[in-house]
N, CA, C and O atoms as a GROMACS GRO file, in nm:
protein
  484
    1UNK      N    1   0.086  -0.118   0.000
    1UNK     CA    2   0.000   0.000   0.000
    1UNK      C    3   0.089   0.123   0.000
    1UNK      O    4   0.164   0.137   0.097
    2UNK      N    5   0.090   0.199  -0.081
    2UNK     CA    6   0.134   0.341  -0.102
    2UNK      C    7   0.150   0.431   0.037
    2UNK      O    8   0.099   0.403   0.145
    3UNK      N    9   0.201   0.503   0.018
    3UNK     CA   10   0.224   0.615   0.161
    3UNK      C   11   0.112   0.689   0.164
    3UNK      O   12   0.058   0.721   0.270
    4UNK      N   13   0.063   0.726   0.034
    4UNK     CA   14  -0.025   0.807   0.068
    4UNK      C   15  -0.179   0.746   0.070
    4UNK      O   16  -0.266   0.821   0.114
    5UNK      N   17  -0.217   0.618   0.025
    5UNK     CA   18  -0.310   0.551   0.073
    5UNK      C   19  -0.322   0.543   0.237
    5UNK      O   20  -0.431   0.549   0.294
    6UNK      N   21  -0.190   0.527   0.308
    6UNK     CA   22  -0.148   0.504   0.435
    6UNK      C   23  -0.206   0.587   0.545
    6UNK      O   24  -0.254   0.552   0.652
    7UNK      N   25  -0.179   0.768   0.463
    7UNK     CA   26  -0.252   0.854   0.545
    7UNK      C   27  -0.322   0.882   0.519
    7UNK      O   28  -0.365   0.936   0.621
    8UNK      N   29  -0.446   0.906   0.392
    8UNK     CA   30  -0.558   0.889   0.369
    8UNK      C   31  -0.635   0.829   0.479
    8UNK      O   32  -0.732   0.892   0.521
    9UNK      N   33  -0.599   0.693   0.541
    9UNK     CA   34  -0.658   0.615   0.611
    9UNK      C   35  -0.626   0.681   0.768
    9UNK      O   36  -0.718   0.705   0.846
   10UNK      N   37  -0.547   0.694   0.787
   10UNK     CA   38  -0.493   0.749   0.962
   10UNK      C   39  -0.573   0.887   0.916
   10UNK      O   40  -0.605   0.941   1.022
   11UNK      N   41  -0.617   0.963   0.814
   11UNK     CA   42  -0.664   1.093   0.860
   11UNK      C   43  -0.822   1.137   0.815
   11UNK      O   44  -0.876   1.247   0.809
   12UNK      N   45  -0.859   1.028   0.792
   12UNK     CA   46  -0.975   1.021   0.722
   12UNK      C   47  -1.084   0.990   0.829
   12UNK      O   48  -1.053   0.934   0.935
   13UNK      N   49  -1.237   1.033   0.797
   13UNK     CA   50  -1.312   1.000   0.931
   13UNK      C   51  -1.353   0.893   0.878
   13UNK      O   52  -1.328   0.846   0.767
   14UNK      N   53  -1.433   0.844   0.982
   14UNK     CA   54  -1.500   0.696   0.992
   14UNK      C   55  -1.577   0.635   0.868
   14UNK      O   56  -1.574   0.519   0.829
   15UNK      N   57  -1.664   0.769   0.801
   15UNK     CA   58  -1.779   0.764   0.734
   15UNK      C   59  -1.751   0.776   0.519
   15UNK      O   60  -1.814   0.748   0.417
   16UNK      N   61  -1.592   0.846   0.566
   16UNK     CA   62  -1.515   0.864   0.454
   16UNK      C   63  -1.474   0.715   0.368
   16UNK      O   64  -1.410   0.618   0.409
   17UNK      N   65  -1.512   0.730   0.290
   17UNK     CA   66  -1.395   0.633   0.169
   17UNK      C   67  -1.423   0.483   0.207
   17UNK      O   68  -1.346   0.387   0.217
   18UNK      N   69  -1.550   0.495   0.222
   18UNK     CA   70  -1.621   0.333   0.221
   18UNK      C   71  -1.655   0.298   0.129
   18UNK      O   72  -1.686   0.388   0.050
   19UNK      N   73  -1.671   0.160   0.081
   19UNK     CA   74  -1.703   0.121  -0.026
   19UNK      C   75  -1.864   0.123  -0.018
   19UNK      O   76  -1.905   0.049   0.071
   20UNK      N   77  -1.940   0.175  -0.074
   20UNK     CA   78  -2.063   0.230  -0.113
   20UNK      C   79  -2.097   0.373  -0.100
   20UNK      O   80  -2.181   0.434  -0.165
   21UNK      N   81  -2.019   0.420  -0.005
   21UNK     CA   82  -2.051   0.603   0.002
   21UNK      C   83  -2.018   0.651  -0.111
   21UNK      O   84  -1.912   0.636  -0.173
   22UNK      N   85  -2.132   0.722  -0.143
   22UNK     CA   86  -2.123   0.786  -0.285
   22UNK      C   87  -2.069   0.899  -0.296
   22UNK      O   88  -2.030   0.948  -0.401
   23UNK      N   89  -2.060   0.963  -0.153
   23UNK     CA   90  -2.006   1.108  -0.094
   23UNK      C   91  -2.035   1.232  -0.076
   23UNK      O   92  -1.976   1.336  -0.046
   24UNK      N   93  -2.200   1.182  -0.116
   24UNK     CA   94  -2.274   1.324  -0.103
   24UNK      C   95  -2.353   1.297  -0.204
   24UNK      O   96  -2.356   1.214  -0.294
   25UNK      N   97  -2.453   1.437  -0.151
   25UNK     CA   98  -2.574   1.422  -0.301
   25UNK      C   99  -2.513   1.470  -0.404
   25UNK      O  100  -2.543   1.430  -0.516
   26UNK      N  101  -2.391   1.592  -0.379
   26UNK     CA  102  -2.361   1.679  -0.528
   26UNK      C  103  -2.483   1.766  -0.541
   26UNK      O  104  -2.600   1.761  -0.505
   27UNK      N  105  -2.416   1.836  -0.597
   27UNK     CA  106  -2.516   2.012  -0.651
   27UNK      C  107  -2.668   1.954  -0.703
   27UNK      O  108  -2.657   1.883  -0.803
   28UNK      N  109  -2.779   1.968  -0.664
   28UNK     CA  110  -2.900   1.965  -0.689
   28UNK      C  111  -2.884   1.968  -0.839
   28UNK      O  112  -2.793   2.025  -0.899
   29UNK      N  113  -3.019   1.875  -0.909
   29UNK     CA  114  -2.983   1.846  -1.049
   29UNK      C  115  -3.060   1.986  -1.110
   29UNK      O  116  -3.169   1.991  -1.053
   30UNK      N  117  -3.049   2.077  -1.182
   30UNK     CA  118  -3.037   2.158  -1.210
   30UNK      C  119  -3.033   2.292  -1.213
   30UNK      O  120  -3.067   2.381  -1.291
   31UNK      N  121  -2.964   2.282  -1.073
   31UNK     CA  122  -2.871   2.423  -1.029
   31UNK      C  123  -2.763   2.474  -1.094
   31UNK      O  124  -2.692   2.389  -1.148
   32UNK      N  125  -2.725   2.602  -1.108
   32UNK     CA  126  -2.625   2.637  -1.148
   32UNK      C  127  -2.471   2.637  -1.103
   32UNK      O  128  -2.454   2.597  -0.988
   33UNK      N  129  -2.384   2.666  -1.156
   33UNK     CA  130  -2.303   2.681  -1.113
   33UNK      C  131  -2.184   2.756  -1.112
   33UNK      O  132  -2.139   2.791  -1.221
   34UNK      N  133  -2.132   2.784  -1.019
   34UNK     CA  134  -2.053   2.929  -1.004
   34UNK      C  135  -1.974   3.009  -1.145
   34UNK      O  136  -1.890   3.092  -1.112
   35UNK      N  137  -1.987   2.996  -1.236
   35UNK     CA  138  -1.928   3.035  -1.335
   35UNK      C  139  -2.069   3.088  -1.439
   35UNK      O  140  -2.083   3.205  -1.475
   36UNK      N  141  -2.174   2.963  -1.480
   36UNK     CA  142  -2.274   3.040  -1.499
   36UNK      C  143  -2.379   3.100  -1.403
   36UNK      O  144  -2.492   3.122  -1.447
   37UNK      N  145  -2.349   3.128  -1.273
   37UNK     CA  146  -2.435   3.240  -1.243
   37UNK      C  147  -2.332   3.349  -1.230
   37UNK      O  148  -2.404   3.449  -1.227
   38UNK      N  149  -2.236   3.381  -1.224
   38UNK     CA  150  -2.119   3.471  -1.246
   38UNK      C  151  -2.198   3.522  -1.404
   38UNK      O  152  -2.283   3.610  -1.402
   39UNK      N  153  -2.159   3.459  -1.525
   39UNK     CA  154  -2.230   3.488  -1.644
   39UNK      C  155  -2.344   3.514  -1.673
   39UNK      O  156  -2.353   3.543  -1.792
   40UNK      N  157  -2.458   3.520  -1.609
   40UNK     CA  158  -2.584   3.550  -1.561
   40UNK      C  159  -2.606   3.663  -1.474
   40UNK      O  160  -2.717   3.716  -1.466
   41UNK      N  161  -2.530   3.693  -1.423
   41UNK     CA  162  -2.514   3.840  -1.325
   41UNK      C  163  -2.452   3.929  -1.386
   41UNK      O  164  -2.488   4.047  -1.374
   42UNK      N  165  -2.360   3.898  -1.454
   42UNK     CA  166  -2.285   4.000  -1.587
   42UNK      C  167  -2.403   4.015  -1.696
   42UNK      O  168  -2.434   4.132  -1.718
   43UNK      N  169  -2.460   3.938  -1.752
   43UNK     CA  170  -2.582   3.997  -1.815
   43UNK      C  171  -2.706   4.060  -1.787
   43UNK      O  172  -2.783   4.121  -1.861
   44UNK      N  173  -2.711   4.030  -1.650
   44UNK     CA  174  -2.818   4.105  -1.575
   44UNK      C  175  -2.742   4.244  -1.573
   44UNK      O  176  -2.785   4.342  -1.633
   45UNK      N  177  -2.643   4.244  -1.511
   45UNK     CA  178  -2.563   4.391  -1.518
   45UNK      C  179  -2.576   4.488  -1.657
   45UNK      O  180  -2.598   4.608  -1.664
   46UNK      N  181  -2.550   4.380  -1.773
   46UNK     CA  182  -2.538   4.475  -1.852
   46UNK      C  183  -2.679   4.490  -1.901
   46UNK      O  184  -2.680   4.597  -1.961
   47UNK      N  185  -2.822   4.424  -1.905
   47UNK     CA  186  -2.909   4.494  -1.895
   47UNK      C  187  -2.904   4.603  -1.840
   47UNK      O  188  -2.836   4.692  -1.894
   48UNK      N  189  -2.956   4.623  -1.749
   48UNK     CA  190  -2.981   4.725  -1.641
   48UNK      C  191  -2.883   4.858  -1.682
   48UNK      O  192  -2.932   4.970  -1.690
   49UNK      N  193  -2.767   4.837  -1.703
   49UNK     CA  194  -2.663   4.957  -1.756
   49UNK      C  195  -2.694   4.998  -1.912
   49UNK      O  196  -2.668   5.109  -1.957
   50UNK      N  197  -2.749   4.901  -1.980
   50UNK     CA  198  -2.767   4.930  -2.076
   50UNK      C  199  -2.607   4.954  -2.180
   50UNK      O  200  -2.599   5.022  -2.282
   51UNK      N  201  -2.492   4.875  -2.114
   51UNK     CA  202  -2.400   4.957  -2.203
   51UNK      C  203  -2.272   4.754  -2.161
   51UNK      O  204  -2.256   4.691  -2.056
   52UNK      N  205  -2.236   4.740  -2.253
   52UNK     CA  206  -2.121   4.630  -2.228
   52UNK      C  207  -2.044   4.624  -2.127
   52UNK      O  208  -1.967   4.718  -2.105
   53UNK      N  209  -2.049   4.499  -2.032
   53UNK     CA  210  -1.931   4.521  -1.920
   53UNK      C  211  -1.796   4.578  -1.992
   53UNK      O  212  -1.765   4.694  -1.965
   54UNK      N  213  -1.757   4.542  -2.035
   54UNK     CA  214  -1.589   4.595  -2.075
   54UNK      C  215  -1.576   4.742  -2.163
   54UNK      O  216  -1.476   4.791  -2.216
   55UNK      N  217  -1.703   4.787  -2.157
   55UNK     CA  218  -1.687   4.940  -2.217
   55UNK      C  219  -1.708   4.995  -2.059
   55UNK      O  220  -1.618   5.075  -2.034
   56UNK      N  221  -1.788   4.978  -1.959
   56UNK     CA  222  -1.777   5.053  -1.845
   56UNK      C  223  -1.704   5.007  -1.730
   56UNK      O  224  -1.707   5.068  -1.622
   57UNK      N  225  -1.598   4.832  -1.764
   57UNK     CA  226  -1.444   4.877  -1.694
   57UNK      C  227  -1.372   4.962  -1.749
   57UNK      O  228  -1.296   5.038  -1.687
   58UNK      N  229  -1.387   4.959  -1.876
   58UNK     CA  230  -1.287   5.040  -1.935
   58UNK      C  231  -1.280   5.203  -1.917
   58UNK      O  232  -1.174   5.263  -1.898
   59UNK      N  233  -1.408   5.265  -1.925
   59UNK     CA  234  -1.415   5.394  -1.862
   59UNK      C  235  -1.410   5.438  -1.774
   59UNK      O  236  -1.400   5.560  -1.761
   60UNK      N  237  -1.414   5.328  -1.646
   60UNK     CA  238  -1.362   5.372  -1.526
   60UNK      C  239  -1.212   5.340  -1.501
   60UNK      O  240  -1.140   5.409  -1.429
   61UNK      N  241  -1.168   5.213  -1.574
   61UNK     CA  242  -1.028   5.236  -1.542
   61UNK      C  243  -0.936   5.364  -1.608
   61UNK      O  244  -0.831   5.410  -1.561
   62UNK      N  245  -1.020   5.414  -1.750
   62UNK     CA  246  -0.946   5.558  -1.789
   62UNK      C  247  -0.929   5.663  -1.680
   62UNK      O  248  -0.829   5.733  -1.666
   63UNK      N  249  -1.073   5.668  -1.580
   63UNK     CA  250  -1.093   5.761  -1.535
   63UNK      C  251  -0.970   5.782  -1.399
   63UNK      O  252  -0.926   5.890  -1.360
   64UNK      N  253  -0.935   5.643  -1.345
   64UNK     CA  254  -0.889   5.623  -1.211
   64UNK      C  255  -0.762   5.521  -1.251
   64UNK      O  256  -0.780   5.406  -1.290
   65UNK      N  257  -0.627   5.585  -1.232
   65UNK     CA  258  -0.463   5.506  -1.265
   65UNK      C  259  -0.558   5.355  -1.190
   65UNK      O  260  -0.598   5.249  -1.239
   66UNK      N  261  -0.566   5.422  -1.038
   66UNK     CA  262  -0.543   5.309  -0.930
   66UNK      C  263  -0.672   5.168  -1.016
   66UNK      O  264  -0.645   5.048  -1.015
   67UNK      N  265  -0.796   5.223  -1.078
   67UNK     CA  266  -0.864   5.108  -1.106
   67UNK      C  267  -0.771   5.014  -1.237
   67UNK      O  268  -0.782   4.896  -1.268
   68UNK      N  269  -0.698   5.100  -1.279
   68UNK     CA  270  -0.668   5.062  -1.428
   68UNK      C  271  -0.544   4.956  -1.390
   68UNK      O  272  -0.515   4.858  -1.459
   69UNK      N  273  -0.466   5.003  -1.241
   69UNK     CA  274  -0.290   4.922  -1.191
   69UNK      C  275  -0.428   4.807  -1.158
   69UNK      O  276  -0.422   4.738  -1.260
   70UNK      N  277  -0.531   4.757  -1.084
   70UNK     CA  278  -0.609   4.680  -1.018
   70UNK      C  279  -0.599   4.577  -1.142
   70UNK      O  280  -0.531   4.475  -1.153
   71UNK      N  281  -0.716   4.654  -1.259
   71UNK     CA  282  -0.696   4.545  -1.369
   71UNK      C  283  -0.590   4.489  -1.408
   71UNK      O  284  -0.598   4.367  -1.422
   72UNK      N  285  -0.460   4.554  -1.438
   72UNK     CA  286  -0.322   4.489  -1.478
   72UNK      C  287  -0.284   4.380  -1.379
   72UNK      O  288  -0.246   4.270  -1.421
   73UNK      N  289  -0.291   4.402  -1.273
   73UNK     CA  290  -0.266   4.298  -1.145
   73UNK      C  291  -0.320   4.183  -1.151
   73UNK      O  292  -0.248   4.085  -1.128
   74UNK      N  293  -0.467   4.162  -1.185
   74UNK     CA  294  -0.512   4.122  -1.171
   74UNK      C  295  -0.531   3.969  -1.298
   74UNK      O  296  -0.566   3.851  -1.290
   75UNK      N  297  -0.484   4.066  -1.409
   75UNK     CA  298  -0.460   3.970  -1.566
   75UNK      C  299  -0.326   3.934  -1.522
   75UNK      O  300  -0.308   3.830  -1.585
   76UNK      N  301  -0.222   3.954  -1.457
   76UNK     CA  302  -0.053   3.899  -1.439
   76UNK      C  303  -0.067   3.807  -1.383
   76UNK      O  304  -0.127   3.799  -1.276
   77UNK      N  305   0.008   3.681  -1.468
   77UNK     CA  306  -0.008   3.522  -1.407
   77UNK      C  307   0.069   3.539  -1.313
   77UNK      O  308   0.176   3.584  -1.352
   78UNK      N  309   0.062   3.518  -1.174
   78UNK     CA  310   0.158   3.483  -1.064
   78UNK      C  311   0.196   3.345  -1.036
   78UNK      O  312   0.112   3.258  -1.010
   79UNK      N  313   0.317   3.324  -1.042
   79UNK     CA  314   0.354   3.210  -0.999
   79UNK      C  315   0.294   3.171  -0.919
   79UNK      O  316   0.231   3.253  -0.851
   80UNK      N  317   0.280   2.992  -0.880
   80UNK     CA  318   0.254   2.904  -0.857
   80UNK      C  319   0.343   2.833  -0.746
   80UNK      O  320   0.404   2.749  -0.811
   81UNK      N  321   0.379   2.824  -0.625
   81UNK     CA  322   0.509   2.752  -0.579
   81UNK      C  323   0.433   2.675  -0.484
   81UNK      O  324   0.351   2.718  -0.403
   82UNK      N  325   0.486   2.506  -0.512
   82UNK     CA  326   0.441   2.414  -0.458
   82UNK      C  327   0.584   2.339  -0.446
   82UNK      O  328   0.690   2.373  -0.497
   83UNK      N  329   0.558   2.231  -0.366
   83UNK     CA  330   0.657   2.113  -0.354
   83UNK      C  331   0.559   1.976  -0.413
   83UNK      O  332   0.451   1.927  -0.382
   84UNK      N  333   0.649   1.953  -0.498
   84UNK     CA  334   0.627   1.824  -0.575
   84UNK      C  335   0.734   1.725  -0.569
   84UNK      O  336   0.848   1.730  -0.615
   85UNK      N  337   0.661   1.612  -0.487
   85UNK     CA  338   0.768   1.462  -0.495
   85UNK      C  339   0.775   1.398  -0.566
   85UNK      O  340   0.680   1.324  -0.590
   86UNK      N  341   0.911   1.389  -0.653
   86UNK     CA  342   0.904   1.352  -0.786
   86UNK      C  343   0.999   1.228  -0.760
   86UNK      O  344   1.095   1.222  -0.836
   87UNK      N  345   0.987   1.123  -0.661
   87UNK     CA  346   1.052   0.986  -0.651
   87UNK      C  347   0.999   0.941  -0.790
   87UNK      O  348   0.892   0.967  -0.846
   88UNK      N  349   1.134   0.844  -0.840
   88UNK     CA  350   1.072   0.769  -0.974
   88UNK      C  351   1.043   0.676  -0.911
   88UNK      O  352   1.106   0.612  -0.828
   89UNK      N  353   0.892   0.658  -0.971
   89UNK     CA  354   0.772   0.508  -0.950
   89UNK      C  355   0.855   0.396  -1.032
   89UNK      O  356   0.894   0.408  -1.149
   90UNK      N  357   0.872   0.297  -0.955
   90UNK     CA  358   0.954   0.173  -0.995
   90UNK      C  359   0.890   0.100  -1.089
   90UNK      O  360   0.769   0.082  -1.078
   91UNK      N  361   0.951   0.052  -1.180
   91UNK     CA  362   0.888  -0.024  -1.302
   91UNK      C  363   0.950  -0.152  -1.342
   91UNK      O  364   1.038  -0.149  -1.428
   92UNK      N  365   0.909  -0.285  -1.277
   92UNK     CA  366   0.930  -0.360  -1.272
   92UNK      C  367   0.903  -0.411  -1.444
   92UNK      O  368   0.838  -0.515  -1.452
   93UNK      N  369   0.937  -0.361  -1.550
   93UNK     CA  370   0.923  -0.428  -1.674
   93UNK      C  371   1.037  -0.366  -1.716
   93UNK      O  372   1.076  -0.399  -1.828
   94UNK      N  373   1.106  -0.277  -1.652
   94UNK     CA  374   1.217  -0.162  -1.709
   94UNK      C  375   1.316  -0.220  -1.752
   94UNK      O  376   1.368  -0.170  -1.852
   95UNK      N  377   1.377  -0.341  -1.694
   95UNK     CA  378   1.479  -0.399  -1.765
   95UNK      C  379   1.489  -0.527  -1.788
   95UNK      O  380   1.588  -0.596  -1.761
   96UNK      N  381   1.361  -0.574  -1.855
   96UNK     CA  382   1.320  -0.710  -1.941
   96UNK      C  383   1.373  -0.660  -2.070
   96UNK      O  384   1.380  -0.542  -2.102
   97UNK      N  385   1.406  -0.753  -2.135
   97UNK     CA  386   1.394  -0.752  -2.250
   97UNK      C  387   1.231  -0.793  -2.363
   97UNK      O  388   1.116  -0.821  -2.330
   98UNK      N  389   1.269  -0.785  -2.440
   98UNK     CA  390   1.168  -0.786  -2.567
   98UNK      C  391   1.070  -0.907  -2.531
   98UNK      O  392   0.949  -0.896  -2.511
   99UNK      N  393   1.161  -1.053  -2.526
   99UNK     CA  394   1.104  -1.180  -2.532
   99UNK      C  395   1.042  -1.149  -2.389
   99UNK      O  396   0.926  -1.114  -2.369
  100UNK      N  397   1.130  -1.165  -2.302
  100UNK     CA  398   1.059  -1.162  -2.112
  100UNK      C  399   0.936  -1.102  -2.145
  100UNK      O  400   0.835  -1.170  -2.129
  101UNK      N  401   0.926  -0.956  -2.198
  101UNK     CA  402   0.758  -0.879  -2.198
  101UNK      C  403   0.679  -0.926  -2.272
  101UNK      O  404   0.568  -0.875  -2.258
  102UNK      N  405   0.687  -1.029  -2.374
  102UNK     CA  406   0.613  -1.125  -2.462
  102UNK      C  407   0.568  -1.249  -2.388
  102UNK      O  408   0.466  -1.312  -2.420
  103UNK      N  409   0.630  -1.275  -2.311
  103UNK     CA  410   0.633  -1.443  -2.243
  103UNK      C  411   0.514  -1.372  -2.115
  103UNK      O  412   0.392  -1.384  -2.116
  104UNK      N  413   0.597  -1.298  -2.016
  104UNK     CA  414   0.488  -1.168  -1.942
  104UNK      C  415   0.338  -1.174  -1.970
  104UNK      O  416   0.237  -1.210  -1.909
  105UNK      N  417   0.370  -1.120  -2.093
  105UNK     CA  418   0.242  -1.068  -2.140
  105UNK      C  419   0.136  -1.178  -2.156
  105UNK      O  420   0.020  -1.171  -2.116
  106UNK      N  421   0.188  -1.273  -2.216
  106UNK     CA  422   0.096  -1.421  -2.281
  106UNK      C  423   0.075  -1.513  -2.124
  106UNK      O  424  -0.016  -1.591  -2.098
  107UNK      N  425   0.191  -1.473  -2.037
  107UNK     CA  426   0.149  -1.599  -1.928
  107UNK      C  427   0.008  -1.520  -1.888
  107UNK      O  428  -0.094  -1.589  -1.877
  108UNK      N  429   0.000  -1.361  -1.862
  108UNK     CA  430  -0.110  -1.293  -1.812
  108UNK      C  431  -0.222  -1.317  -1.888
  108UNK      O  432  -0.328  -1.350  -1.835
  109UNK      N  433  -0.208  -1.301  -2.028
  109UNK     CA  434  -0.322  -1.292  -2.123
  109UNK      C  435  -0.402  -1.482  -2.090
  109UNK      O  436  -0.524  -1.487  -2.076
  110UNK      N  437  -0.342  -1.579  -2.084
  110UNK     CA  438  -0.376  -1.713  -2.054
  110UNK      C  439  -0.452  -1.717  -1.895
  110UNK      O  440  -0.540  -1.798  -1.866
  111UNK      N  441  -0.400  -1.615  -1.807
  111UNK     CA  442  -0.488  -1.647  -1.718
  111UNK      C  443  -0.581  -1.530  -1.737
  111UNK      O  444  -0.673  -1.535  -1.655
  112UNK      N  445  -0.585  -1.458  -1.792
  112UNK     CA  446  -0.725  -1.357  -1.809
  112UNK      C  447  -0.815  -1.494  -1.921
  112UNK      O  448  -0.900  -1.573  -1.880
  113UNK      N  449  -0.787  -1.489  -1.993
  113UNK     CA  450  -0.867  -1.637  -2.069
  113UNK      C  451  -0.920  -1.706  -1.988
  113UNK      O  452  -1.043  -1.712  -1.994
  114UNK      N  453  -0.856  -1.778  -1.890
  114UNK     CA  454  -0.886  -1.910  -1.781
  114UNK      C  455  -0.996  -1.849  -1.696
  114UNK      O  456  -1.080  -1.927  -1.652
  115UNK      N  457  -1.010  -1.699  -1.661
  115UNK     CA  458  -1.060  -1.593  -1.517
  115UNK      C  459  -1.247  -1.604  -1.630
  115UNK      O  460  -1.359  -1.636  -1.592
  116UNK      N  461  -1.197  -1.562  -1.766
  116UNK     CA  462  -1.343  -1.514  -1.784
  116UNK      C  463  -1.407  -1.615  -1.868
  116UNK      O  464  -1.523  -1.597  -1.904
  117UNK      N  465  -1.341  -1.724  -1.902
  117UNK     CA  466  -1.398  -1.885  -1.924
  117UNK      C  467  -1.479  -1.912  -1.827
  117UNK      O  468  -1.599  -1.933  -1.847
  118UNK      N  469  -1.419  -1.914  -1.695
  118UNK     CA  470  -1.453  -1.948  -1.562
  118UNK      C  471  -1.608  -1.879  -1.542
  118UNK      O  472  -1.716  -1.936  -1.531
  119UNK      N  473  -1.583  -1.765  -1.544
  119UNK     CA  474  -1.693  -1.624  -1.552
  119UNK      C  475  -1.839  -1.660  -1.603
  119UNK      O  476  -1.953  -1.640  -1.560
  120UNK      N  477  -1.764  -1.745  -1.754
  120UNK     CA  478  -1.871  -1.776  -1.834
  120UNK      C  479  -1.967  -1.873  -1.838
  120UNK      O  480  -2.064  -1.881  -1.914
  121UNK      N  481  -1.916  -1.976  -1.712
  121UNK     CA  482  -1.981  -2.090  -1.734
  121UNK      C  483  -2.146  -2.051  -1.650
  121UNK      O  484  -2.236  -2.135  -1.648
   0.00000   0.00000   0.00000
């Protein structure tokens, strides 16, 4: 078992990561969701204004440096800094040769044959 299966399990509650918990109901079946009601409130907006969101950021950021530095800030990708464990995952086929991963392959493929013969009767 993996390390991180390991603590999954030591940090997980009781009710978590059972086999049948489905994990919740999930978002009611046809609710929205945060991106289209974001897009739905921008069109409500621009009803009501009567004029395109990006013609009245744009005239207020002419009007005001500080709204206009906000927008620039705000479009600048900022780095990202994480720690990533990049152990190489061991690969037990890495130094077979050609025939070994053929012989491999066919002893497996013979008992998948034998598993769903079995299956079938």
């Amino acid at each position: 078992m993996s390390e991180m299966l390991k603590n999954v399990k030591k940090t997980s509650k009781a009710w978590q990561f059972k086999e049948g918990n489905p994990g919740g109901p999930g978002r009611p079946k046809g609710s929205l969701n945060k991106l289209t009601k974001f897009r739905k409130a921008i069109e409500l907006f621009e009803k009501e204004q009567g004029k395109d969101i990006y013609q009245i950021i744009l005239e207020k950021a002419l009007r005001s440096p500080t709204i206009l530095v906000a927008i620039f800030k705000a479009l600048i990708p900022r780095p990202i800094e994480s720690e990533v464990d990049v152990t190489p995952i061991y690969n037990p086929y890495e130094k077979m040769t050609d025939e070994e991963l053929i012989e491999e392959f066919e002893q497996d493929l013979n008992q998948y044959k034998k598993i769903i013969a079995k299956n079938l009767k």
